[in-house]
mmCIF file of the C-alpha atoms, coordinates in Angstrom:
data_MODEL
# 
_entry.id   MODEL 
# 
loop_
_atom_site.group_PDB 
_atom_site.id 
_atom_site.type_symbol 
_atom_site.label_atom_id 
_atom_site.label_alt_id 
_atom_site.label_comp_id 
_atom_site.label_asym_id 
_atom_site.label_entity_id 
_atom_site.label_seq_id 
_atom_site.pdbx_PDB_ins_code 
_atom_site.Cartn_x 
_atom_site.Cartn_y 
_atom_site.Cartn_z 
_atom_site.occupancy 
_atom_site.B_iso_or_equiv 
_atom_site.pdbx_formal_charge 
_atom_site.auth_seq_id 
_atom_site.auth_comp_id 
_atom_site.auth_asym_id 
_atom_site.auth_atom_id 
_atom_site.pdbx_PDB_model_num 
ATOM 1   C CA . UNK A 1 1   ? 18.433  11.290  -29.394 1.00 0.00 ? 1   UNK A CA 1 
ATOM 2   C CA . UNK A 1 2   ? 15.606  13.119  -27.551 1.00 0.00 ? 2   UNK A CA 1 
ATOM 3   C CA . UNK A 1 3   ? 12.994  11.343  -28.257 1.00 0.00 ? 3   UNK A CA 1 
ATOM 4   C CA . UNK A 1 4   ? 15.099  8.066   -27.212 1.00 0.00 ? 4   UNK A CA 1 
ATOM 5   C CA . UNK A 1 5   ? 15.273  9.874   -23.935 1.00 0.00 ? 5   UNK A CA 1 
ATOM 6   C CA . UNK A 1 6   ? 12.343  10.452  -23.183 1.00 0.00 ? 6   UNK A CA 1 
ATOM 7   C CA . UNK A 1 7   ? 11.411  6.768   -24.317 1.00 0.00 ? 7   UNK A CA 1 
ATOM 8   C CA . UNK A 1 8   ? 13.381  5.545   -21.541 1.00 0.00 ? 8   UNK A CA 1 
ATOM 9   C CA . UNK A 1 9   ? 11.811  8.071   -19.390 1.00 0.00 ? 9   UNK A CA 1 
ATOM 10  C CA . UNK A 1 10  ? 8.420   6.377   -20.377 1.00 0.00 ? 10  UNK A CA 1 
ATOM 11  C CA . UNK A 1 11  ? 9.617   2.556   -19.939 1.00 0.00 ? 11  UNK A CA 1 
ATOM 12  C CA . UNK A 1 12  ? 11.576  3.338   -16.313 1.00 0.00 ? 12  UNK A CA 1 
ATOM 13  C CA . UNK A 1 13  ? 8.132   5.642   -15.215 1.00 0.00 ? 13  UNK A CA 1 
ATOM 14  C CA . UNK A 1 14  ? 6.102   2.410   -16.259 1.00 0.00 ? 14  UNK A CA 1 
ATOM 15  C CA . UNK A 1 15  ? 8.241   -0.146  -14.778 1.00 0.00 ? 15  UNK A CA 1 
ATOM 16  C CA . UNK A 1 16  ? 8.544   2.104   -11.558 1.00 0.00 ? 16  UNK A CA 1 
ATOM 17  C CA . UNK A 1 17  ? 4.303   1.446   -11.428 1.00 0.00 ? 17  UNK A CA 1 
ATOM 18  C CA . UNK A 1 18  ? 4.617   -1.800  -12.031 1.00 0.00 ? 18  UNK A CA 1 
ATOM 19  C CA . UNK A 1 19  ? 7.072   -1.923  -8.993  1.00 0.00 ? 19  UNK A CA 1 
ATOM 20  C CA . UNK A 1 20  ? 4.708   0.143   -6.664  1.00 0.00 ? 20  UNK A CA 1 
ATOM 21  C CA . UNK A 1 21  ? 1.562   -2.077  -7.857  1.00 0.00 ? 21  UNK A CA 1 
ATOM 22  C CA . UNK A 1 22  ? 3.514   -5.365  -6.590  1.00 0.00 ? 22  UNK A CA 1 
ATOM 23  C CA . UNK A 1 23  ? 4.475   -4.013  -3.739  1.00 0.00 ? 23  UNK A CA 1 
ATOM 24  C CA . UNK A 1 24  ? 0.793   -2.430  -2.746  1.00 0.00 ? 24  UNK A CA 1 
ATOM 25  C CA . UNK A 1 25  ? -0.518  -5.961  -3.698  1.00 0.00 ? 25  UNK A CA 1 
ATOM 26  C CA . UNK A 1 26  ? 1.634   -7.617  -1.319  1.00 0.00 ? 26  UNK A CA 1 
ATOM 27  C CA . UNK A 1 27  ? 0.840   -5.322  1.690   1.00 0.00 ? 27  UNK A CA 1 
ATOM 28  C CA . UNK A 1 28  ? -3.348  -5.106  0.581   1.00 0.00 ? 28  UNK A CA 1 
ATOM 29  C CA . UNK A 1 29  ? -2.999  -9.551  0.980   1.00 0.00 ? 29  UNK A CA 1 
ATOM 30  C CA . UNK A 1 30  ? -0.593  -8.704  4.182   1.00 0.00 ? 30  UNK A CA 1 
ATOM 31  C CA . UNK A 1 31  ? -3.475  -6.908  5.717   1.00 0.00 ? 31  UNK A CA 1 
ATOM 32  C CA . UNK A 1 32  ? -6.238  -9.017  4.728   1.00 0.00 ? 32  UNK A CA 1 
ATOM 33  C CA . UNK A 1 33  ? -4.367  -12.011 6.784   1.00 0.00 ? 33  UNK A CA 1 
ATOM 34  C CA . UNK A 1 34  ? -4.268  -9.273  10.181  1.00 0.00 ? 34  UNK A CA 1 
ATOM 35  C CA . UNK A 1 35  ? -7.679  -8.309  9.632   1.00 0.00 ? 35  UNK A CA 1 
ATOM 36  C CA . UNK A 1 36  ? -8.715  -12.287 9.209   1.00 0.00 ? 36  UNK A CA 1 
ATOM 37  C CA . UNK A 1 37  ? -6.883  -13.042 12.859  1.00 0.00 ? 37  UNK A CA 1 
ATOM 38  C CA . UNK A 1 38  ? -8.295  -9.697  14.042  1.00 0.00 ? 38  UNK A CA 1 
ATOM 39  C CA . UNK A 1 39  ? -11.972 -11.575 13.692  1.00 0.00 ? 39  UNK A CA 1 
ATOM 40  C CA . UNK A 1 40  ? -10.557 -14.810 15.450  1.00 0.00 ? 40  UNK A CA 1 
ATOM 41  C CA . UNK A 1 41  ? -9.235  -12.037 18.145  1.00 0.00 ? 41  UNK A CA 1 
ATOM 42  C CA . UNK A 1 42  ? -12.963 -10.122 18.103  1.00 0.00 ? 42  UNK A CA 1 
ATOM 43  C CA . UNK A 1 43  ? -14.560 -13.578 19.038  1.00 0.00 ? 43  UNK A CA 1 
ATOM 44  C CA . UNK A 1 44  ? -12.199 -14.377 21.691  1.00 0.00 ? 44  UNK A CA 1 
ATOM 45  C CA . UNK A 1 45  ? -8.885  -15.611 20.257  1.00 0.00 ? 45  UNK A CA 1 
ATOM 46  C CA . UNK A 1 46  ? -7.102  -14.919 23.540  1.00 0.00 ? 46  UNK A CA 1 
ATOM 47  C CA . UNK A 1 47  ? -3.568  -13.717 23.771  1.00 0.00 ? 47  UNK A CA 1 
ATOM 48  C CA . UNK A 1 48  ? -2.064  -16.418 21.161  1.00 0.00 ? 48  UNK A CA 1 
ATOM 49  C CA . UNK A 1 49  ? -4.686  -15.027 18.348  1.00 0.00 ? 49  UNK A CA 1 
ATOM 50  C CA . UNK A 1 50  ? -3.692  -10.847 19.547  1.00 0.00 ? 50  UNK A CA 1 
ATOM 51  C CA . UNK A 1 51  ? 0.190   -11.964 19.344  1.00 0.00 ? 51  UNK A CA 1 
ATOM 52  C CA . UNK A 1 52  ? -0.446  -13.542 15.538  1.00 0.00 ? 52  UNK A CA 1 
ATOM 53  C CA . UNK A 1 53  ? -2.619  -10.884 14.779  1.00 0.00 ? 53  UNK A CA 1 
ATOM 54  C CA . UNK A 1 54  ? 0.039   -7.964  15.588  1.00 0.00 ? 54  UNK A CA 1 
ATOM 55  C CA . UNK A 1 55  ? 2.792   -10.493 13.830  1.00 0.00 ? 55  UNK A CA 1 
ATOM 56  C CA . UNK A 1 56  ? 0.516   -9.760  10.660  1.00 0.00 ? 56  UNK A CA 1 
ATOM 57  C CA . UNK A 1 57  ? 0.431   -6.478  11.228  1.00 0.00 ? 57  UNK A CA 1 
ATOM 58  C CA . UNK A 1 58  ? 4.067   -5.627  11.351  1.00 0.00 ? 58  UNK A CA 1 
ATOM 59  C CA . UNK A 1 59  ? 4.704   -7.834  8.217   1.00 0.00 ? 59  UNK A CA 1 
ATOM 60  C CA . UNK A 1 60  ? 2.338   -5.867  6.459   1.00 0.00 ? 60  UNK A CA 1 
ATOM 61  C CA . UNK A 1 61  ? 3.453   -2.578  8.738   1.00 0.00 ? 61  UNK A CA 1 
ATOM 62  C CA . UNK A 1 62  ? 6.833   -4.190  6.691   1.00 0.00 ? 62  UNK A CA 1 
ATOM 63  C CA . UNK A 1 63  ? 5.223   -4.257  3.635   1.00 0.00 ? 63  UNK A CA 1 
ATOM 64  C CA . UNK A 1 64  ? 3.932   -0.549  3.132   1.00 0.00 ? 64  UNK A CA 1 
ATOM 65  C CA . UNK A 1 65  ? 7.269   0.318   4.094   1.00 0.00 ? 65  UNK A CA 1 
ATOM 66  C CA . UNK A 1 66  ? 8.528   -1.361  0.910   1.00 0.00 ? 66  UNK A CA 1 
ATOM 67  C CA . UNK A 1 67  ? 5.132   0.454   -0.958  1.00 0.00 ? 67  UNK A CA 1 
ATOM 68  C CA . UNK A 1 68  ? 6.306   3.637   0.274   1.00 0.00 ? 68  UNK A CA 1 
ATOM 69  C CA . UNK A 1 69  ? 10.016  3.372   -1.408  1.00 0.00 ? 69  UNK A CA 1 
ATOM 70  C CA . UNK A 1 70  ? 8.298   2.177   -4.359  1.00 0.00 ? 70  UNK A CA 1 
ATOM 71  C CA . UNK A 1 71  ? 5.735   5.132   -4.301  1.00 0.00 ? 71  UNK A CA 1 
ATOM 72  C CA . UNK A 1 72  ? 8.646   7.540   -3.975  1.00 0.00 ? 72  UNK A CA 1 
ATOM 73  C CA . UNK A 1 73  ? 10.385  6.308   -7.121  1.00 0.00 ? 73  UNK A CA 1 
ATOM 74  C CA . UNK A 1 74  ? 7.594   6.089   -8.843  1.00 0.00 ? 74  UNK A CA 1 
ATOM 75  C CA . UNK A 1 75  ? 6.355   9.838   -8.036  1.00 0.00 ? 75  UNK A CA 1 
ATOM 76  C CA . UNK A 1 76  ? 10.117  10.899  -9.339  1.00 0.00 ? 76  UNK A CA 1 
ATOM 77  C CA . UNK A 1 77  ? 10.566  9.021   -12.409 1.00 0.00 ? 77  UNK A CA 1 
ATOM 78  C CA . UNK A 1 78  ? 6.367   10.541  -13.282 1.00 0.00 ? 78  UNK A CA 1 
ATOM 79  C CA . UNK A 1 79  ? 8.234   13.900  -12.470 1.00 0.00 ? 79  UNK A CA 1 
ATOM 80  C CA . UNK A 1 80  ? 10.834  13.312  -15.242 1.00 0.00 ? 80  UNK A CA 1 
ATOM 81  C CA . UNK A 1 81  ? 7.925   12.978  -17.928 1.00 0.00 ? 81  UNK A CA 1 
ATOM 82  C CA . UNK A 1 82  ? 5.281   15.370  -16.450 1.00 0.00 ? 82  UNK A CA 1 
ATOM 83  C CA . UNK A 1 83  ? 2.756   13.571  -14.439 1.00 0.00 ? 83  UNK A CA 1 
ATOM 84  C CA . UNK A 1 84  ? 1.924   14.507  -11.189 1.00 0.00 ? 84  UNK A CA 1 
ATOM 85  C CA . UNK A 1 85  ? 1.359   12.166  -8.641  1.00 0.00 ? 85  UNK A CA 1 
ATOM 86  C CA . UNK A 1 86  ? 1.140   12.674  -4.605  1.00 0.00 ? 86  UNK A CA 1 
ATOM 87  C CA . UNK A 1 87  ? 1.018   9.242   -2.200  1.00 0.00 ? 87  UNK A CA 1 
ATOM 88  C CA . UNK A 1 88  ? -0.039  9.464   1.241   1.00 0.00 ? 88  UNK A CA 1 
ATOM 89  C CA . UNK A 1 89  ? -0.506  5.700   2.943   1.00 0.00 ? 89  UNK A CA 1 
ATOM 90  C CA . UNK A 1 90  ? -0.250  6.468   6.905   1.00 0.00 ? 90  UNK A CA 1 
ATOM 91  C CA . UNK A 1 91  ? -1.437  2.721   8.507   1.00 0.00 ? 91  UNK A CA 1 
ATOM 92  C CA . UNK A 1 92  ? -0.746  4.816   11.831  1.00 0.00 ? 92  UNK A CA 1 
ATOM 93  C CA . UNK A 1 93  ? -0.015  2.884   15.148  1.00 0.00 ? 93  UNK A CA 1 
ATOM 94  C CA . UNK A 1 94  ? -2.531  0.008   15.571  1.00 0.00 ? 94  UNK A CA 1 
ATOM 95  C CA . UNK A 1 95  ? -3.159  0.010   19.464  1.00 0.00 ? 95  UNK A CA 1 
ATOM 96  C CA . UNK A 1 96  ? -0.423  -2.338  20.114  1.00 0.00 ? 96  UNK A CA 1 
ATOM 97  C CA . UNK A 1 97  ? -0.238  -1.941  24.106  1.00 0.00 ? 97  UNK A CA 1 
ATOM 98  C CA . UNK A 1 98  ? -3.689  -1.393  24.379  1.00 0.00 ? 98  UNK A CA 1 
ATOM 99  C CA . UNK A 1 99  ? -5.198  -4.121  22.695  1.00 0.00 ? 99  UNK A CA 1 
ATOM 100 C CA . UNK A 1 100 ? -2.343  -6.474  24.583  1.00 0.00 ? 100 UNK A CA 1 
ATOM 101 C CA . UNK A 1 101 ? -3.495  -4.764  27.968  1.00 0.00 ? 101 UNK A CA 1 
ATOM 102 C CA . UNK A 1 102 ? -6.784  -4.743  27.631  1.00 0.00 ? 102 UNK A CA 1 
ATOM 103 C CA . UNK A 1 103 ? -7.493  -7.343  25.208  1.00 0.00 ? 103 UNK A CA 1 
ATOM 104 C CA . UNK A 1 104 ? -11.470 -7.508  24.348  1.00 0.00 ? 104 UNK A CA 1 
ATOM 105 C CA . UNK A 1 105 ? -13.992 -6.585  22.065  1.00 0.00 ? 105 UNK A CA 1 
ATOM 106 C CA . UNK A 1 106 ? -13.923 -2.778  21.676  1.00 0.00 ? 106 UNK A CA 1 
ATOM 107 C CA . UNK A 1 107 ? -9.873  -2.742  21.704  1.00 0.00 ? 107 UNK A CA 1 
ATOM 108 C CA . UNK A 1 108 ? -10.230 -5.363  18.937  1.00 0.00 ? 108 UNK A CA 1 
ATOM 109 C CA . UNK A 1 109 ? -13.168 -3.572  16.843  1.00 0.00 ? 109 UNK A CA 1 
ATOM 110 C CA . UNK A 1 110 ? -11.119 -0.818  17.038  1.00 0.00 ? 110 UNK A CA 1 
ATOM 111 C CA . UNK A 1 111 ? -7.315  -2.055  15.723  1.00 0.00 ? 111 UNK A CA 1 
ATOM 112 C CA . UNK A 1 112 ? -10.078 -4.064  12.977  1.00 0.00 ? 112 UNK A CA 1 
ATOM 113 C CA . UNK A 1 113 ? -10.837 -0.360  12.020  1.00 0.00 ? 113 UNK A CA 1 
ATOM 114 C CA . UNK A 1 114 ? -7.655  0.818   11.655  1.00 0.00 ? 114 UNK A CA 1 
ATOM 115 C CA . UNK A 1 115 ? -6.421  -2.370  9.372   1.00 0.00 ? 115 UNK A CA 1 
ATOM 116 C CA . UNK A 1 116 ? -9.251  -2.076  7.388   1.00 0.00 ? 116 UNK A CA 1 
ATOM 117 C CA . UNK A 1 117 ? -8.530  1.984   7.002   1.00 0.00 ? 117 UNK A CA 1 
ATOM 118 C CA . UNK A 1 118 ? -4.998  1.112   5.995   1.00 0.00 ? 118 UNK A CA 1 
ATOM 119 C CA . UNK A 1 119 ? -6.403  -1.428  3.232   1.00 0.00 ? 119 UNK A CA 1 
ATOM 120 C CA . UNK A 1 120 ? -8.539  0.836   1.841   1.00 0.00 ? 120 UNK A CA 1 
ATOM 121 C CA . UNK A 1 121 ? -5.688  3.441   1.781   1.00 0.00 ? 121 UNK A CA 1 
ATOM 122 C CA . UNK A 1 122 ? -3.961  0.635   -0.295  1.00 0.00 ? 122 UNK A CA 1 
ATOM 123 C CA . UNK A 1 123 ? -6.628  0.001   -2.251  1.00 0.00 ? 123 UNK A CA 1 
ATOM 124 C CA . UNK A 1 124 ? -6.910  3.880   -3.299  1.00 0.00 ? 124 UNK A CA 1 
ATOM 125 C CA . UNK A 1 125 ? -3.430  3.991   -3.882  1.00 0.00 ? 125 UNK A CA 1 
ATOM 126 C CA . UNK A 1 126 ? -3.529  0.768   -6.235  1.00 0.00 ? 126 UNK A CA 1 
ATOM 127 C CA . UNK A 1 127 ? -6.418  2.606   -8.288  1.00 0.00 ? 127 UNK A CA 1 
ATOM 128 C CA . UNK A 1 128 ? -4.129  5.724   -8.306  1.00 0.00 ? 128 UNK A CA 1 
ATOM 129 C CA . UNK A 1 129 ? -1.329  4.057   -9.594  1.00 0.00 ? 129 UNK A CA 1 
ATOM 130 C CA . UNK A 1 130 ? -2.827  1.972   -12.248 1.00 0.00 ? 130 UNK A CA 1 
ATOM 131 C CA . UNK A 1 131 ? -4.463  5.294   -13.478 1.00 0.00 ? 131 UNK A CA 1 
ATOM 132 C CA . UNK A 1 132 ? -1.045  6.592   -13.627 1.00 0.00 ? 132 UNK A CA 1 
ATOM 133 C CA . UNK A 1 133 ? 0.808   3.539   -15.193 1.00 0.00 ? 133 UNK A CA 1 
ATOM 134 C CA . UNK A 1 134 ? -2.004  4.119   -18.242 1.00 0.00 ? 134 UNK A CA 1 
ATOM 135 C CA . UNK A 1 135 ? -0.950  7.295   -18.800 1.00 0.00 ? 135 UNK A CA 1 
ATOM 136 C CA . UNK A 1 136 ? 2.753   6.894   -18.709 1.00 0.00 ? 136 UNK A CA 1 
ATOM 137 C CA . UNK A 1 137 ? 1.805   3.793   -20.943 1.00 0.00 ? 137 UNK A CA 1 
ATOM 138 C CA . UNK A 1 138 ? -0.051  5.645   -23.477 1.00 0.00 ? 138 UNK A CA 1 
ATOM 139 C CA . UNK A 1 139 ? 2.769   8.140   -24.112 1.00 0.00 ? 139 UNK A CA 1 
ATOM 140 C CA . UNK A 1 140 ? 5.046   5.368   -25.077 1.00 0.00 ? 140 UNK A CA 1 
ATOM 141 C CA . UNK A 1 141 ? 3.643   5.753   -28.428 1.00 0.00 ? 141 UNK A CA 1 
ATOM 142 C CA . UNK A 1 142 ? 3.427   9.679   -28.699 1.00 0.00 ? 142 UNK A CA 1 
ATOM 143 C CA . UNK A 1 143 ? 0.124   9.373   -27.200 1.00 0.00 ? 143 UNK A CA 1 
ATOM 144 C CA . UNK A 1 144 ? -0.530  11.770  -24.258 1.00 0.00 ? 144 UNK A CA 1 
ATOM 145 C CA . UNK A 1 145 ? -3.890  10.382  -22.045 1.00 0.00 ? 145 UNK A CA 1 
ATOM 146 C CA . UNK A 1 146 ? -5.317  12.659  -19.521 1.00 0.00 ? 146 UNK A CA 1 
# 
């Protein structure tokens, strides 16, 4: 009956990185499409290209929202069968007011930074939880992988 347990353990810590990976996928293409209008804003969009630009960025400020509930249950369900795992994904505030109010290049380069911080944050948090999903993976058989 134990080892049945802990089976399911396995299959719902597997399926919980499966969850997390979708969802990180969907915010990583969520920010590529803000940081694509951020360089239509950097080479003088105007207010039209800022507005669609920040309309990106809350879908994919959306998005890692949805990552974030999926990171949490996966980090419990690794709890239940021994794997560690910490997320942190902070996209922080992207200049909202300030690249409305004083729309040009520098306010632009600099929410550009910030989206492409938070994509790389996805990125690293894709890796993480593929590395993860192959260890819960490999257990399914008996197999423990470090």
């Amino acid at each position: 009956m134990e080892r049945k347990s802990r089976q399911q353990e396995i299959s719902e810590a597997v399926m919980a990185a499966d969850m997390a990976s979708m969802s990180l996928q969907k915010a990583e293409e969520l920010l590529q499409k803000a940081s694509s209008w951020g360089i239509w804003d950097m080479l003088g969009g105007g207010m039209f290209t800022t507005w669609i630009k920040h309309s990106r960025i809350d879908d994919a400020r959306t998005s890692l929202e949805e990552a974030r509930r999926s990171l949490r249950s996966l980090r419990r369900e690794l709890m239940d069968i021994d794997i560690p795992a910490d997320f942190k994904i902070d996209i922080g505030e992207f200049l909202n007011f300030a690249d409305y109010f004083f729309d040009g290049l520098i306010i632009d380069w600099m929410v550009q930074e910030k989206i492409r911080e938070a994509s790389d944050k996805v990125s690293e948090a894709m890796r993480r939880v593929g590395t993860l999903r192959a260890r819960a993976y490999g257990m399914r058989g008996g197999e423990v992988i470090r």
